[in-house]
MARLOKOL-557876 format. One line per field, with one value per atom (N, C-alpha, C): residue number from 1; residue in three letters; chain; atom name; x negated, y, z. Coordinates in pm, 1 decimal, decimal comma. Layout:
REM residues N
pos <- (NUM  ...);
code <- (ALA  ...);
unit <- (A  ...);
site <- (CA  ...);
c1 <- (X  ...);
c2 <- (Y  ...);
c3 <- (Z  ...);
END
This chain:
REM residues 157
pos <- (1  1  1  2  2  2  3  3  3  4  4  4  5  5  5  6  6  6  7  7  7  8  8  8  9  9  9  10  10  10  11  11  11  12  12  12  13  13  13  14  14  14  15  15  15  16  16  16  17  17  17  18  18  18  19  19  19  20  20  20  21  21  21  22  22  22  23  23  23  24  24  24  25  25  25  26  26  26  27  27  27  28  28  28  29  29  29  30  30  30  31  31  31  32  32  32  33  33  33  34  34  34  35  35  35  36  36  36  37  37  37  38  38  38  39  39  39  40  40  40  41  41  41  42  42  42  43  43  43  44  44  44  45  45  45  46  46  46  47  47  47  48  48  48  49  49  49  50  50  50  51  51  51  52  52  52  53  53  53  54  54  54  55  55  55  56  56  56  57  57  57  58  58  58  59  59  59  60  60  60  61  61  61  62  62  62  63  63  63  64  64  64  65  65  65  66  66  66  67  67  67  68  68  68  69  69  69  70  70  70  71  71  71  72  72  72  73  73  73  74  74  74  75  75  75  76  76  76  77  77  77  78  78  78  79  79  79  80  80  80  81  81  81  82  82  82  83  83  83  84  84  84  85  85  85  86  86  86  87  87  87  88  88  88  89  89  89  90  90  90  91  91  91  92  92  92  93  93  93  94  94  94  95  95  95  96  96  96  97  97  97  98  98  98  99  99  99  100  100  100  101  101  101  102  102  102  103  103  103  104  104  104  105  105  105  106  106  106  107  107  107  108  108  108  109  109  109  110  110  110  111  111  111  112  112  112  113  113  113  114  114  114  115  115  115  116  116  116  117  117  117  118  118  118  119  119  119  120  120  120  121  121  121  122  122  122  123  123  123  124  124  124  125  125  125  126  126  126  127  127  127  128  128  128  129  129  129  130  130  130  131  131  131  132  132  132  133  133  133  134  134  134  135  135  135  136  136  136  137  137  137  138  138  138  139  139  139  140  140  140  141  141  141  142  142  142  143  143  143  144  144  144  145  145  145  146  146  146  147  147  147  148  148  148  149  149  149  150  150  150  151  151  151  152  152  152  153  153  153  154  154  154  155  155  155  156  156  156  157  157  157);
code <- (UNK  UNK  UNK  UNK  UNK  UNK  UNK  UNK  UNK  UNK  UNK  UNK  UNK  UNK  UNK  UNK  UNK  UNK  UNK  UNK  UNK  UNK  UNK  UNK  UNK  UNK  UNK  UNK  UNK  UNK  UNK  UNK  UNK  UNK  UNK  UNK  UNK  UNK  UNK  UNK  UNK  UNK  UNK  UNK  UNK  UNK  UNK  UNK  UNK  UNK  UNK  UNK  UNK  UNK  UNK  UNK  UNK  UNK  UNK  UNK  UNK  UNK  UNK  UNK  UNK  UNK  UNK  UNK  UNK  UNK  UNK  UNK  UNK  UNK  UNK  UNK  UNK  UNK  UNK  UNK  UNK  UNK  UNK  UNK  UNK  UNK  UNK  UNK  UNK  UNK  UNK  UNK  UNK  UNK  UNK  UNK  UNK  UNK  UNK  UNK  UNK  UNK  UNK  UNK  UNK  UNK  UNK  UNK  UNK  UNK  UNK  UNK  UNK  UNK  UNK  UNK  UNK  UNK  UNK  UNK  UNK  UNK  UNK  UNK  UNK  UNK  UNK  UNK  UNK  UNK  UNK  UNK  UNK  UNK  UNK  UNK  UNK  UNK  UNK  UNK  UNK  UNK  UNK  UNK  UNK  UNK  UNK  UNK  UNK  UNK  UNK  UNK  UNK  UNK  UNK  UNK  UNK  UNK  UNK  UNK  UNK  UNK  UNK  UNK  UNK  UNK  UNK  UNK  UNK  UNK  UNK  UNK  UNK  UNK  UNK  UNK  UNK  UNK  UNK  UNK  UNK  UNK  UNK  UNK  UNK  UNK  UNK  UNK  UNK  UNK  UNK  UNK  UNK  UNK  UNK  UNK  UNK  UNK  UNK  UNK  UNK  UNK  UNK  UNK  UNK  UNK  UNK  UNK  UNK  UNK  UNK  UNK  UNK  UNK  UNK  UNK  UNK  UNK  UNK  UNK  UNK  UNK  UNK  UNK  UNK  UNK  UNK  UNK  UNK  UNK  UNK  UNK  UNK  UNK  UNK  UNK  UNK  UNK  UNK  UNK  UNK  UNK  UNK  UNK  UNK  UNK  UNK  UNK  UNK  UNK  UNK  UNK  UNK  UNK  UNK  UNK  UNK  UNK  UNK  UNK  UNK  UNK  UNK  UNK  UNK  UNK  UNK  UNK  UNK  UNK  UNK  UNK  UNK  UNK  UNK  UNK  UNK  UNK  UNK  UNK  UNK  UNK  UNK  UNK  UNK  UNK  UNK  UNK  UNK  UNK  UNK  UNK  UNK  UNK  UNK  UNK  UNK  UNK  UNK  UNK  UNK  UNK  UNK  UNK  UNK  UNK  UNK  UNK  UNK  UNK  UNK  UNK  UNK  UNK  UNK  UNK  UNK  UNK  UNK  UNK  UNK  UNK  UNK  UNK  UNK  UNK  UNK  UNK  UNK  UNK  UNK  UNK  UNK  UNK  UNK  UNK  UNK  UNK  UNK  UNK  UNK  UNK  UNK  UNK  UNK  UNK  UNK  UNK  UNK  UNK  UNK  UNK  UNK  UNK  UNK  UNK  UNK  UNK  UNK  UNK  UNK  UNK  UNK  UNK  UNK  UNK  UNK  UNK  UNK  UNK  UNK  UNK  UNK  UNK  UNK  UNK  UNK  UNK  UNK  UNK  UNK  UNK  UNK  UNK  UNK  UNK  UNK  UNK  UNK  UNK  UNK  UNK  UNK  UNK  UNK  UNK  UNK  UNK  UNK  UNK  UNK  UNK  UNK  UNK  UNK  UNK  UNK  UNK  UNK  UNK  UNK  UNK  UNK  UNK  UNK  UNK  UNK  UNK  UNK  UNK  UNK  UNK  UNK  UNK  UNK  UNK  UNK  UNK  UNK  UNK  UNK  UNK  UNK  UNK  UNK  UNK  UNK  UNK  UNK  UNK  UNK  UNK  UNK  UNK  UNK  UNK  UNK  UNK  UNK  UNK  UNK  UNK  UNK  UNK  UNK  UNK  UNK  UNK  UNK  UNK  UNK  UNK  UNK  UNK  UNK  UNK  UNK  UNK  UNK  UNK  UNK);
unit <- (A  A  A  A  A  A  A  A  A  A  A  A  A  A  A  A  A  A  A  A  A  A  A  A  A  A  A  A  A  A  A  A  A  A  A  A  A  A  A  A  A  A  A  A  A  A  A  A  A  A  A  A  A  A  A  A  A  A  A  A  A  A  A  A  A  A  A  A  A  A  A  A  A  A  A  A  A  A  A  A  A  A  A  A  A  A  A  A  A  A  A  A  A  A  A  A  A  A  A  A  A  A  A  A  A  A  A  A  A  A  A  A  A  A  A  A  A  A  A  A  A  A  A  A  A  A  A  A  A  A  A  A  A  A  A  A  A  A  A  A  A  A  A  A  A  A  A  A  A  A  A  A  A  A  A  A  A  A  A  A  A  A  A  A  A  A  A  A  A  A  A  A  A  A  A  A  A  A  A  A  A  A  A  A  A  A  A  A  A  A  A  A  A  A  A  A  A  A  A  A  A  A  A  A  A  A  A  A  A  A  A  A  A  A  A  A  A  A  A  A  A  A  A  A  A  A  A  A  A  A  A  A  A  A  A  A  A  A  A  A  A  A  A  A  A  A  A  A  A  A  A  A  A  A  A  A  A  A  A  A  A  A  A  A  A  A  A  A  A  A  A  A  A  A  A  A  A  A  A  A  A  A  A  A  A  A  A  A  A  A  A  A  A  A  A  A  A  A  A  A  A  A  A  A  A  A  A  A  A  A  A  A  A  A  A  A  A  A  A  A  A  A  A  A  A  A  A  A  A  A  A  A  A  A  A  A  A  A  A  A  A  A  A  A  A  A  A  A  A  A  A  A  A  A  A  A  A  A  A  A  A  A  A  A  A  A  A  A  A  A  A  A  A  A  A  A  A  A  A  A  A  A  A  A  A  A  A  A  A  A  A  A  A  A  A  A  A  A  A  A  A  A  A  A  A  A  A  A  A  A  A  A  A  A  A  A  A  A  A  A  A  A  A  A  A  A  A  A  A  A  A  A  A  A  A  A  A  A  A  A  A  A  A  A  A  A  A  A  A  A  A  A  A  A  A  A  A  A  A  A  A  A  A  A  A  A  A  A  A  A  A);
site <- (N  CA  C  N  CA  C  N  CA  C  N  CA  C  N  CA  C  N  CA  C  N  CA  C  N  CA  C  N  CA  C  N  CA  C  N  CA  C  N  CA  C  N  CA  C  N  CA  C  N  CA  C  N  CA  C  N  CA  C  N  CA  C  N  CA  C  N  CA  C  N  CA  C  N  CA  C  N  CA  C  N  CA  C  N  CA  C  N  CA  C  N  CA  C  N  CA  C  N  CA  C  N  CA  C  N  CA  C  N  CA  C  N  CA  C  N  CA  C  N  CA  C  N  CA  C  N  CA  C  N  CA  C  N  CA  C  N  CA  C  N  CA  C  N  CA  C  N  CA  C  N  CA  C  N  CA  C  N  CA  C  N  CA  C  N  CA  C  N  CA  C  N  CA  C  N  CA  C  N  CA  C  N  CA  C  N  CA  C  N  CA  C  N  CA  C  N  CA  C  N  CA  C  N  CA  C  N  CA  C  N  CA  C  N  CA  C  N  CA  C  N  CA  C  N  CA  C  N  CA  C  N  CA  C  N  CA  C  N  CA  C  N  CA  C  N  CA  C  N  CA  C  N  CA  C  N  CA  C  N  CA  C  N  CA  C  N  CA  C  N  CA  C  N  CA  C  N  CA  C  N  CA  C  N  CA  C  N  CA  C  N  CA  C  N  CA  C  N  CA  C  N  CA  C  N  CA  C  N  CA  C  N  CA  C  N  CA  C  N  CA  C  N  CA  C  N  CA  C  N  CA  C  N  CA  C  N  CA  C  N  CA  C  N  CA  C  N  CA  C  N  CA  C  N  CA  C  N  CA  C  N  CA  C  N  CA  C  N  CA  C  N  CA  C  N  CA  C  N  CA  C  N  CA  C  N  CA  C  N  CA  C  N  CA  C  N  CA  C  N  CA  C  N  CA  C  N  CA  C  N  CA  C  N  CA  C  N  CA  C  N  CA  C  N  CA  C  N  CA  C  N  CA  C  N  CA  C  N  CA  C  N  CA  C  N  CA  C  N  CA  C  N  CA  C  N  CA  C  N  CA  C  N  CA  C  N  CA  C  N  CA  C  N  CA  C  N  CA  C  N  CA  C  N  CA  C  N  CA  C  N  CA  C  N  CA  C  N  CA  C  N  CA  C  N  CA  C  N  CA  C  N  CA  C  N  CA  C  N  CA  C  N  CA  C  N  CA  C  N  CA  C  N  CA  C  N  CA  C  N  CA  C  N  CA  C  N  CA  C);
c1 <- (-9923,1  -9851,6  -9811,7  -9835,3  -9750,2  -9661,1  -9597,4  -9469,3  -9431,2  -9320,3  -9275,4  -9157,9  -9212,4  -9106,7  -8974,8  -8874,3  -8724,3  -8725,6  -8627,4  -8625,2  -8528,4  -8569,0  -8494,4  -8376,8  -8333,8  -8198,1  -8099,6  -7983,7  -7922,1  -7921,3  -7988,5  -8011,7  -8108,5  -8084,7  -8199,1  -8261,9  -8203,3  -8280,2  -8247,5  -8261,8  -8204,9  -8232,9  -8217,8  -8267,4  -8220,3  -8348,2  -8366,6  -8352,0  -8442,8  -8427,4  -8302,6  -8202,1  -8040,9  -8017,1  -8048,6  -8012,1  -8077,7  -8184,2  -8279,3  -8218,3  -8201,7  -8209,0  -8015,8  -7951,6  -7774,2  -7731,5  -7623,9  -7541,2  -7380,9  -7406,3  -7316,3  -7181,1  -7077,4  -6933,5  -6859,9  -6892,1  -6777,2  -6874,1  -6862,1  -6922,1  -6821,8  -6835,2  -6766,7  -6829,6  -6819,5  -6879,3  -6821,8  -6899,9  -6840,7  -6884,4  -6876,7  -6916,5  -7044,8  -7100,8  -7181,5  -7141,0  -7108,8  -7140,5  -7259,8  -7341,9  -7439,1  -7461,8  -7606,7  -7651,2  -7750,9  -7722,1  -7757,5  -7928,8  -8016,9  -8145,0  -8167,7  -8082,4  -8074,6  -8019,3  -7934,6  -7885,8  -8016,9  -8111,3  -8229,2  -8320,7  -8351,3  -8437,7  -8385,1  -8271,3  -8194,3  -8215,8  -8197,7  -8237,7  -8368,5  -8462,6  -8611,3  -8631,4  -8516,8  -8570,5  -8624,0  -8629,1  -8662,7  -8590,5  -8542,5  -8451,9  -8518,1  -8476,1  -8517,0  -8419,4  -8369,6  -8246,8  -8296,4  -8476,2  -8464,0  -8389,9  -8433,2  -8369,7  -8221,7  -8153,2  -7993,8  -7878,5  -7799,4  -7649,7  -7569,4  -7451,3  -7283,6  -7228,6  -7168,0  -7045,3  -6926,6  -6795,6  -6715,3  -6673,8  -6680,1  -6678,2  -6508,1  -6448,8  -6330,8  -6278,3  -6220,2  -6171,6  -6256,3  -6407,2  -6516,9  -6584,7  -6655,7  -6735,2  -6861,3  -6956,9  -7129,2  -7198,5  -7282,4  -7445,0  -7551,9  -7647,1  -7752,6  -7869,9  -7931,0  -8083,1  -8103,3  -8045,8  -8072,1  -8170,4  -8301,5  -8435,3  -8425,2  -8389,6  -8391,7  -8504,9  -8601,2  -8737,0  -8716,2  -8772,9  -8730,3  -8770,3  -8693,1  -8694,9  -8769,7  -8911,8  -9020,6  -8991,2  -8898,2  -8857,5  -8747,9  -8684,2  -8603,7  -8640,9  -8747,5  -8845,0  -8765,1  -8626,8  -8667,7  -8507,9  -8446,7  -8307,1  -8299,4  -8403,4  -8411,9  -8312,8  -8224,5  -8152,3  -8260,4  -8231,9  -8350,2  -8311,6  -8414,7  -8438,0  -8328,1  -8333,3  -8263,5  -8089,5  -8040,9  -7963,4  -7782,0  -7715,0  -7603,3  -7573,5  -7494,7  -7409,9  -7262,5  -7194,7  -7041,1  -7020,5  -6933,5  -6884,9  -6764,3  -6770,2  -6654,7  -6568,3  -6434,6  -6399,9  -6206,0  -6134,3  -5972,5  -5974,3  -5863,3  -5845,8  -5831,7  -5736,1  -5668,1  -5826,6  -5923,1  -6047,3  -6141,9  -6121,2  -6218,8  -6168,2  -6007,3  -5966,6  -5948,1  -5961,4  -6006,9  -6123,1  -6205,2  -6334,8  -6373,2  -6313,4  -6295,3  -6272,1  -6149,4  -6157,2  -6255,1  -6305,8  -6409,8  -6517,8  -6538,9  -6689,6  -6662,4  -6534,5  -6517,7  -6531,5  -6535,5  -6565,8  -6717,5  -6722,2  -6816,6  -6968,4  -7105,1  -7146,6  -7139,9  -7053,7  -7086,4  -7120,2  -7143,6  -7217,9  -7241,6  -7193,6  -7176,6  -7336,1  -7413,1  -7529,9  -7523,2  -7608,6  -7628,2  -7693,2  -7638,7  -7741,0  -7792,7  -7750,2  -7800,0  -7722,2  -7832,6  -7781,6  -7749,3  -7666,4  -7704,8  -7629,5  -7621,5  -7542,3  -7426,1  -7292,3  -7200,2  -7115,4  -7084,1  -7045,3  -7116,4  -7259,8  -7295,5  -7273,4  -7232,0  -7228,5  -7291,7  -7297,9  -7383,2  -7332,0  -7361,9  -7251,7  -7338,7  -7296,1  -7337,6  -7303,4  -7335,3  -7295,8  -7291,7  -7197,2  -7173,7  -7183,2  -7233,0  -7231,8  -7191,1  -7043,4  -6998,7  -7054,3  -7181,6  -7253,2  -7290,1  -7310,2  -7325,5  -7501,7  -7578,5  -7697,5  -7725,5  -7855,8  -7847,0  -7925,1  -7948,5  -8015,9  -8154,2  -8269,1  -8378,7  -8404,4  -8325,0  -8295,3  -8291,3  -8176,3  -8075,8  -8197,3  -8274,4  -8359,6  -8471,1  -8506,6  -8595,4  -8533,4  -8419,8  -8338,9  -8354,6  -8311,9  -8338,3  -8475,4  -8575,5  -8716,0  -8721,9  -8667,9  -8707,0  -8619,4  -8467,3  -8426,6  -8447,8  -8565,8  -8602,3  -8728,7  -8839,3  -8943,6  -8892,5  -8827,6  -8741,6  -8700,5  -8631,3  -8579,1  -8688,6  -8780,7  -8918,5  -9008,2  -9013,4  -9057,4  -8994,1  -8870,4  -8790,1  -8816,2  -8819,4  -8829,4  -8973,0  -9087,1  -9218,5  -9214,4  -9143,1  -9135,9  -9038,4  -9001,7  -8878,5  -8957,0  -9044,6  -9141,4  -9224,8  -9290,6  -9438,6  -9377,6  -9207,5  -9192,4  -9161,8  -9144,5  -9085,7  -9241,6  -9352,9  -9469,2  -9486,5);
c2 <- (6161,6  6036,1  6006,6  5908,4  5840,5  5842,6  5875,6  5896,2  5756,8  5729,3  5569,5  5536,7  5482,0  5440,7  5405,7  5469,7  5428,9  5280,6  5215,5  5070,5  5022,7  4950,0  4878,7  4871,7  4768,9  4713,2  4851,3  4808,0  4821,0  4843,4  4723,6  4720,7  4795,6  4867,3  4988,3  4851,2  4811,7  4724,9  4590,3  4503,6  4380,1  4354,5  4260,2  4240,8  4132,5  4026,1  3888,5  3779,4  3923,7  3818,6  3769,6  3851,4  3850,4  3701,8  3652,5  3548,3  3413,5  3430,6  3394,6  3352,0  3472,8  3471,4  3473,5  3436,3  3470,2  3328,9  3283,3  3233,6  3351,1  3353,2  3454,3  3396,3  3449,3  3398,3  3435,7  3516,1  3616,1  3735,7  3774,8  3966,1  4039,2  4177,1  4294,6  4358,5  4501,7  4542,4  4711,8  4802,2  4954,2  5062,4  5152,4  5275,2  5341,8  5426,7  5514,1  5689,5  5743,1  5849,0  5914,1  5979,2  6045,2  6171,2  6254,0  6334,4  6359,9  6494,9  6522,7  6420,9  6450,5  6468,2  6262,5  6236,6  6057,3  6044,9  6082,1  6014,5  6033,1  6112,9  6135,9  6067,1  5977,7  5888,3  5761,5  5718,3  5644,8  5582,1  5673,4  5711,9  5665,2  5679,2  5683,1  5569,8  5461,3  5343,9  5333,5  5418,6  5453,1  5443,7  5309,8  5238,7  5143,3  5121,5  5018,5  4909,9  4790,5  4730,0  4626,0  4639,8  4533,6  4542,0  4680,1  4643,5  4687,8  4697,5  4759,9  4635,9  4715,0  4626,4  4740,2  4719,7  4814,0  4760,4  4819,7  4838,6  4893,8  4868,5  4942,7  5035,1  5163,7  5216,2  5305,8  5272,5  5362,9  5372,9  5441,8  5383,9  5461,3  5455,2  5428,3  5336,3  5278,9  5191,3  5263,0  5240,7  5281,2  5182,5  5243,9  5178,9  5216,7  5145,0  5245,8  5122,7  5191,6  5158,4  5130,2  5215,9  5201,4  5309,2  5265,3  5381,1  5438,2  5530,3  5604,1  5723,0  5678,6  5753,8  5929,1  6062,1  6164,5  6189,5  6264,6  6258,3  6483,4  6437,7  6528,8  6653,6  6695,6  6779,3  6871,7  6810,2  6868,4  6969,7  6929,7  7048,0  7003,9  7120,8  7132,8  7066,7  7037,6  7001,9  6871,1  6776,7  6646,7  6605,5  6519,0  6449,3  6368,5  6309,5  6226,6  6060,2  6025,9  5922,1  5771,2  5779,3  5666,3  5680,9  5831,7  5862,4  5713,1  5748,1  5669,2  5720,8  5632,8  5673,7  5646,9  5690,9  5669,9  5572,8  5403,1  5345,5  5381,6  5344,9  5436,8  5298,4  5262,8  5123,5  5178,2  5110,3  5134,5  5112,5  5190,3  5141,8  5023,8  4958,8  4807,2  4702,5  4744,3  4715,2  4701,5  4837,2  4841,1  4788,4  4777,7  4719,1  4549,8  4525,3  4394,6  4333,3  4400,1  4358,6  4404,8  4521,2  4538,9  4448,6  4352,7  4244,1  4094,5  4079,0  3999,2  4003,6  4125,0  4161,8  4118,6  4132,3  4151,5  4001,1  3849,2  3745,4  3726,5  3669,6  3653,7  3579,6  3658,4  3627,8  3615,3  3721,5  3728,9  3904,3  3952,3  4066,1  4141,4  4219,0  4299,9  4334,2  4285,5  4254,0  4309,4  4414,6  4478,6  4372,9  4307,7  4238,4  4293,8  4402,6  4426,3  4613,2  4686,9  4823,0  4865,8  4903,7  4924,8  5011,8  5051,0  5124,6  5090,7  5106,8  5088,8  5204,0  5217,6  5351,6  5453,7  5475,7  5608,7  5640,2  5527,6  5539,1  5448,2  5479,6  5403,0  5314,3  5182,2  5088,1  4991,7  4922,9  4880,8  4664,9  4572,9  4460,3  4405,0  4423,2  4375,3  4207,4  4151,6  4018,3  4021,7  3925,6  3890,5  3764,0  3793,0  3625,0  3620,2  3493,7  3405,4  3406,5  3448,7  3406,6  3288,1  3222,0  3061,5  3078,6  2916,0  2866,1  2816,7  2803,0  2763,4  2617,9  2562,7  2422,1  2446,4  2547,4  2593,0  2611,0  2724,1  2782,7  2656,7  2608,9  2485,0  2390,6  2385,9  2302,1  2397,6  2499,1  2614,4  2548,2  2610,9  2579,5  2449,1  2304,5  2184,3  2186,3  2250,6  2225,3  2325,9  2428,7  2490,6  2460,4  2377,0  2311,9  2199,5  2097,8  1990,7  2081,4  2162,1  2225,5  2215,7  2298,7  2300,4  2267,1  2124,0  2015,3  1920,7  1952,2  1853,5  1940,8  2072,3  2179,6  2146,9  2153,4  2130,5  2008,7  1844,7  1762,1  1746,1  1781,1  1800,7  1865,9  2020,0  2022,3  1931,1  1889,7  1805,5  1692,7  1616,6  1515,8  1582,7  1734,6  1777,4  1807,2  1756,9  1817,6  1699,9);
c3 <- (8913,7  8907,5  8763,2  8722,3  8596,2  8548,4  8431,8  8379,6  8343,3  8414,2  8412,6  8299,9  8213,6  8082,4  8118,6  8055,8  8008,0  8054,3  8150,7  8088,0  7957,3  7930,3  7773,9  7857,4  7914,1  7919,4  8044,9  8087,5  8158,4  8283,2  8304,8  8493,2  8521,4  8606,5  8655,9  8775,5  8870,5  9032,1  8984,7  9049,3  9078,8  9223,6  9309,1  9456,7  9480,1  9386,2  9360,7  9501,2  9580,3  9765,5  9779,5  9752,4  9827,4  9781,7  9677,1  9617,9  9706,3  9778,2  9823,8  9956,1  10004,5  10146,7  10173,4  10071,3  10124,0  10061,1  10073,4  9974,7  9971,4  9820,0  9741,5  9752,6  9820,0  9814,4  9692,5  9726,0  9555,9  9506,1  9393,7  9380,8  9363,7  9310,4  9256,2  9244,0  9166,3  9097,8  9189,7  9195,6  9311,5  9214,5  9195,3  9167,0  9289,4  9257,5  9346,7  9339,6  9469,2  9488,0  9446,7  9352,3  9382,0  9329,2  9346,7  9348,9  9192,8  9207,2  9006,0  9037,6  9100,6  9068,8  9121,2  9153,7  9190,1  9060,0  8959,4  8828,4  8785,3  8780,3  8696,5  8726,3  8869,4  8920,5  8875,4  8866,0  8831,1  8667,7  8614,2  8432,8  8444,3  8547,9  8513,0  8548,6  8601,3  8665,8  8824,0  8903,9  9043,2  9178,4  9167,7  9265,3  9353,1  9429,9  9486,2  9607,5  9595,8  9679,4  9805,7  9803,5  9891,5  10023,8  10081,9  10222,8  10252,2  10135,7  10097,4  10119,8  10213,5  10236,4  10230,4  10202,5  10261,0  10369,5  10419,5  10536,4  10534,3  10595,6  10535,8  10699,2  10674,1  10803,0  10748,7  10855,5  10827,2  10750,7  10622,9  10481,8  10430,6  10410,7  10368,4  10334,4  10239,2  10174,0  10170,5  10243,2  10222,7  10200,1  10106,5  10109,0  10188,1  10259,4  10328,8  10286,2  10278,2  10257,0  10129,3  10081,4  9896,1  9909,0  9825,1  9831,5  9646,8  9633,3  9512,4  9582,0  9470,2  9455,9  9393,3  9452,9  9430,9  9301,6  9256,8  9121,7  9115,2  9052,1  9083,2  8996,2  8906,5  8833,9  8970,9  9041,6  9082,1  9184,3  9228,6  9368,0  9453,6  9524,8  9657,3  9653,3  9562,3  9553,9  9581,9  9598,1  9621,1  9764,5  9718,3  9908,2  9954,2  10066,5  10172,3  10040,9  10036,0  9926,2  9985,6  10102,4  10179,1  10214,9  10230,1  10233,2  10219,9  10316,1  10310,6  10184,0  10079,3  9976,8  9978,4  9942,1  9900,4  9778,5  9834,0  9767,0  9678,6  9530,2  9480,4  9472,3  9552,1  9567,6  9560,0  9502,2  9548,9  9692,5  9729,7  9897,9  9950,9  9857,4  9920,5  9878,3  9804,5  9826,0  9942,8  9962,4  10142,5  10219,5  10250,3  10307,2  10324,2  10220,2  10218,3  10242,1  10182,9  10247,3  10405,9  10450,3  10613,5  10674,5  10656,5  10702,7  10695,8  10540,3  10537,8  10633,0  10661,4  10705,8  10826,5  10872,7  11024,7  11076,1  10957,7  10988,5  11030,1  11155,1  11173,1  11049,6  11048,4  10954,5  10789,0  10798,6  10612,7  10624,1  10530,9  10538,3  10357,7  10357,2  10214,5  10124,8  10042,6  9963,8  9851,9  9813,6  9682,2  9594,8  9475,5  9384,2  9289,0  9201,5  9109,9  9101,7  9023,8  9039,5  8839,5  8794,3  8638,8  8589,7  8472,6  8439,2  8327,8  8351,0  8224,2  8208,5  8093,2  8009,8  8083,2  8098,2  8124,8  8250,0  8355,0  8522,8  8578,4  8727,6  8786,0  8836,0  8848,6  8896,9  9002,4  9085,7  9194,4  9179,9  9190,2  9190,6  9321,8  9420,6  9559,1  9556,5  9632,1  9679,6  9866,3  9842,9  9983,0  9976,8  10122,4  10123,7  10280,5  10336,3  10408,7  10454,4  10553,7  10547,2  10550,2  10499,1  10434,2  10626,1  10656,3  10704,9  10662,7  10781,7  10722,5  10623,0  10641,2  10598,1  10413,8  10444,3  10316,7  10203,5  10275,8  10199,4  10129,4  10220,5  10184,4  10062,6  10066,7  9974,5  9845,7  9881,5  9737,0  9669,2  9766,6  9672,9  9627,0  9642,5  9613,9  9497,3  9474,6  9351,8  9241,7  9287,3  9238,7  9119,9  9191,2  9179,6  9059,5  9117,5  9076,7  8909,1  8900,0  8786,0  8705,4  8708,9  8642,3  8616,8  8700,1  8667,2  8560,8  8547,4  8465,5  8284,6  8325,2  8193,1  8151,3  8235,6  8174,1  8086,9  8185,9  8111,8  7989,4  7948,7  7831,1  7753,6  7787,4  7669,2  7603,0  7718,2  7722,3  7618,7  7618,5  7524,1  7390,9  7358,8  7245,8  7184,8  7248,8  7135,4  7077,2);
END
């Protein structure tokens, strides 16, 4: 297998869908529980958020379905790649969002995974699933945007 380059910036994931497929109420930003040989997959860029949400179970904050790829130096020390993780959140945190969640239809969304001062940090989105409508509206003012950018070049030549 390929030795996969350092990334330049910060953000190890992003999970562009969420943006797509939610409307974003608020974010915050969590810490992660993890494991030596996941900081090293992590470092290498080997994340992955599509099919990743949290929950807050008990005065617990988890992530599940965060896929951190095994990191091949470690052999046999590797955890299961999918593994629940531990949100690192203040209490009166979980607890607040315990109650958000508990509104019908909104639902806790990983957007972006990165690192600051040398930790791993998590970007939560409390969002709303869009409707099919919603989504359709996305792509037209999406289109619309870049149509207006092509033309704004097209008059600056």
């Amino acid at each position: 297998m390929a030795k996969r380059e350092k990334p330049t910036s910060d953000v190890i994931a992003t999970n562009r869908r969420a943006r797509f497929e939610y409307q974003i109420l608020e974010t915050l930003e969590a810490g992660i529980a993890l494991l030596g040989p996941e900081v090293k997959s992590l470092r290498a860029g080997l994340a992955n958020l599509a099919d990743a949400y949290a929950i807050v179970r008990g005065n617990d904050a988890l992530l599940l379905h965060l896929h951190i790829s095994p990191y091949e130096q470690a052999g046999r020390d590797n955890p299961d790649p999918r593994r629940d993780r531990r949100l690192l959140l203040h209490r009166r945190e979980i607890r607040r969002l315990g109650g958000k969640l508990a509104e019908r239809g909104l639902t806790l969304v990983p957007l972006r995974l990165y690192w600051k001062d040398g930790r791993a940090k998590v970007e939560l989105g409390l969002a709303r699933g869009k409707r099919r409508y919603d989504k359709r509206e996305s792509i037209k003012r999406r289109e619309s945007d870049r149509e207006m950018a092509r033309a704004s070049r097209a008059r600056r030549r």
